[in-house]
C-alpha positions in Angstrom: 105.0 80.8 104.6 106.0 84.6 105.0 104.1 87.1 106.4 103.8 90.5 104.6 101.6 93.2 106.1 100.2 95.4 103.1 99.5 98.6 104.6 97.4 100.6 101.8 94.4 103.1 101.6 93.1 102.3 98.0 90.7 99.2 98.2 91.0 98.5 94.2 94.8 97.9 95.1 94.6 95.7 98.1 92.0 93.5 96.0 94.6 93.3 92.9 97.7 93.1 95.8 96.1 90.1 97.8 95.8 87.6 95.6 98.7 87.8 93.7 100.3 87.9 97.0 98.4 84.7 98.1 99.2 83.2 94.6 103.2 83.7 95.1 102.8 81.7 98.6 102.3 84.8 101.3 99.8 85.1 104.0 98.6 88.9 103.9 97.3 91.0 106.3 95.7 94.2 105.2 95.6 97.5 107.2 93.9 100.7 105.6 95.7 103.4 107.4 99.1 103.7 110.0 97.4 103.2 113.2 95.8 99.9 112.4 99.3 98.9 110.5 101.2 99.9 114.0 98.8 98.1 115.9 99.2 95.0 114.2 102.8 94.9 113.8 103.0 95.1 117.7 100.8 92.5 118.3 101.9 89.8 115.5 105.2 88.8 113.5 105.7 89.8 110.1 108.2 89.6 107.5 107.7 92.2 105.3 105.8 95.0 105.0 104.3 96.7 101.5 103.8 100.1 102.6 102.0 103.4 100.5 103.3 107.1 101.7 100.3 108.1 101.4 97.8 107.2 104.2 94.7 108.8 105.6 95.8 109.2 109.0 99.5 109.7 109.6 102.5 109.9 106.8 104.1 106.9 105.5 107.4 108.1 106.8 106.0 108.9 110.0 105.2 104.3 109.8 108.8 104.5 108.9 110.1 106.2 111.6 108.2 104.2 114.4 108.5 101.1 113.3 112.3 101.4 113.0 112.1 102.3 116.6 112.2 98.7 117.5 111.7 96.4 114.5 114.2 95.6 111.4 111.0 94.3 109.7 111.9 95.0 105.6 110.1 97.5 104.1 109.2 98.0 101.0 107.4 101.5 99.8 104.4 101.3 97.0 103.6 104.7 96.4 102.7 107.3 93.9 104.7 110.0 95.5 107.2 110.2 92.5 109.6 112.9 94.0 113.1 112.4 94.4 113.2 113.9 98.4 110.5 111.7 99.1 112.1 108.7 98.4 115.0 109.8 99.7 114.0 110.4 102.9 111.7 107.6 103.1 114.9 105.4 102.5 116.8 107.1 105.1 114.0 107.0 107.7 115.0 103.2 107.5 112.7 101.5 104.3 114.6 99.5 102.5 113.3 99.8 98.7 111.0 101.6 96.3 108.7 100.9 94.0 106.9 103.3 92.1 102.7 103.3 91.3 101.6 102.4 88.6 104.1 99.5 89.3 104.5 96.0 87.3 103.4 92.9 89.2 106.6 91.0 88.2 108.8 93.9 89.0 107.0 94.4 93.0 107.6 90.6 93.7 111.0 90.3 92.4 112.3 92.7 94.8 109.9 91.3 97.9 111.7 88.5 97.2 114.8 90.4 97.5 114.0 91.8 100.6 113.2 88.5 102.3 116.5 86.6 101.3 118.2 90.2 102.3 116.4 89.4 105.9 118.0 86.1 105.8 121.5 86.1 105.1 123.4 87.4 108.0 127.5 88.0 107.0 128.4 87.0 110.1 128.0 83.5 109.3 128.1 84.4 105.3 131.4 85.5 104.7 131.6 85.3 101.4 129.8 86.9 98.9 129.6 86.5 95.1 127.7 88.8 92.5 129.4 88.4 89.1 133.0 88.3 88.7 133.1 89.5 91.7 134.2 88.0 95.1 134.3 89.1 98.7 136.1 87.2 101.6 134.8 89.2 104.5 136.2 87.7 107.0 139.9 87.5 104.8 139.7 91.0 103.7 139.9 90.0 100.7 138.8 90.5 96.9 138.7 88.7 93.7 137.7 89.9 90.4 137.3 86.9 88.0 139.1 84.9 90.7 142.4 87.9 90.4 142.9 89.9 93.7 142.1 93.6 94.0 143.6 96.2 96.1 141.1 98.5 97.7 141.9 101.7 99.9 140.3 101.4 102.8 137.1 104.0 101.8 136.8 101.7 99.2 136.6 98.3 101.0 133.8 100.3 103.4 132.3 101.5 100.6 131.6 97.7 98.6 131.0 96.2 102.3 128.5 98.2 102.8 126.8 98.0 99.2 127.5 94.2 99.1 125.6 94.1 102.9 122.3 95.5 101.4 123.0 93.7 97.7 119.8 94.2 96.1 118.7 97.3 97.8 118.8 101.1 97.5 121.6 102.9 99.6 121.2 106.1 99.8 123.7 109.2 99.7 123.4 109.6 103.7 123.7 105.9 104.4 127.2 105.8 102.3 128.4 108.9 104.3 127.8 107.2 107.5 129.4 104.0 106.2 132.6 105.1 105.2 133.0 108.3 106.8 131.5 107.5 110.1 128.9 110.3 109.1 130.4 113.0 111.0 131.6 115.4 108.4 129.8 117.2 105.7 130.5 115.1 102.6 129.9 116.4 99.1 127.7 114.2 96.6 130.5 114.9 94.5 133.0 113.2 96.9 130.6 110.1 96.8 130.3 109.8 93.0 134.0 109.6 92.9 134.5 107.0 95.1 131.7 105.1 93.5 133.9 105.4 90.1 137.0 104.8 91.6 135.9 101.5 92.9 134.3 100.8 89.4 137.3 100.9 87.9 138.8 98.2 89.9 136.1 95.7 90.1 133.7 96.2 86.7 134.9 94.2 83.7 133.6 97.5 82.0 133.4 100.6 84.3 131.5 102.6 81.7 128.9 99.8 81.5 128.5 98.7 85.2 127.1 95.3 86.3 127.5 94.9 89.8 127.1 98.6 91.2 124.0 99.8 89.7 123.2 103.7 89.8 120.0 104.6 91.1 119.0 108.1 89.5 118.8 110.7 92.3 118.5 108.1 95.3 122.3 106.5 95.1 123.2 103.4 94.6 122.1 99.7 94.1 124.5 96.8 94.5 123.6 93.5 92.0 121.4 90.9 94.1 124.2 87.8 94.4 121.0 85.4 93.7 119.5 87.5 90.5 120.3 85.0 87.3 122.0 86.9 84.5 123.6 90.4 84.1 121.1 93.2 84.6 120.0 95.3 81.4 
């Protein structure tokens, strides 16, 4: 049974969160503000943690921030705080995905449950990874489309390692810099968006219609979950 820590201020929504929690097989813990959320995550194990920006005592990213100081616990932000630089920098800070209030209950425990098997599977024992018609041989250097090889440039194979390494989850402009350019120089959005298309081209079935690199509006980009049935819409 996973563990997810809700950390949220509103009482209406930690009565409608619990049980649905409880009904998809978690054990929840509730904490109201950041303190109590810190103090329990230092004092017992969780899996996962449901987190709203917006708390009474200290800022949501300010959670992020410290937790990331020595936990990889995944994080996933509930909030109503629907501007872009928010999210943004809450992803940076080191949260792993977003989803936005009012939120759909499906929607919220679809990607939980992303998070969790993203906690799991560990590429140095998985080294190969299929989402579509696509297929990575990490430890090969080596990748298929509909079982044909691709060539990729080296800023491309960085690129799709590190998408395909967080399949399921937001990566964000920053992270992709510091992926395949080591983060040290100043790189353009612009520069990213092309090497997002570039790689399209070679591994989409229909680059103008893409199914395995999803765009995110304004955050970056979303690599397909390997264990989501069916094409996204």
């Amino acid at each position: 049974m996973s563990r997810i820590l809700l950390v949220e201020d509103e009482l209406h929504i930690i009565r409608a969160l619990t049980p649905a929690l409880v009904a998809e097989g978690y054990q929840v813990t509730a904490a109201m503000n950041g303190g109590d959320a810190l103090v329990a995550l230092a004092s017992e194990g969780f899996d996962a943690i449901l987190l709203d920006l917006g708390l009474p005592d200290i800022d949501g990213k300010t959670v992020i921030a410290r937790v990331r100081e020595w936990s990889e616990v995944p994080i996933l932000i509930v909030s109503a705080r629907h501007q872009e630089g928010e999210k943004i920098e809450a992803l940076d800070l080191g949260a792993d995905d977003y989803v936005n209030k009012p939120f759909a209950m499906g929607e919220l425990m679809a990607r939980l449950r992303a998070l969790l098997r993203g906690r799991d599977r560990r590429f140095s024992s998985r080294s190969v990874f299929k989402a579509g018609t696509l297929e990575i041989d990490f430890s090969a250097r080596v990748v298929r489309v509909q079982g044909e090889p691709v060539h990729l440039t080296p800023r491309e194979y960085d690129l799709m390692r590190a998408l395909a390494r967080h399949a399921g989850r937001v990566i964000t402009h920053r992270q992709i810099v510091a992926a395949v350019w080591g983060g040290a120089e100043m790189i353009e959005a612009q520069a990213v968006r092309v090497l997002v298309a570039q790689l399209r081209q070679k591994i989409e079935v229909e680059p103008s219609r893409p199914r395995i690199i999803l765009t995110e509006q304004g955050l970056g980009y979303r690599m397909r979950d390997p264990d989501l049935a069916g094409d996204p819409d």
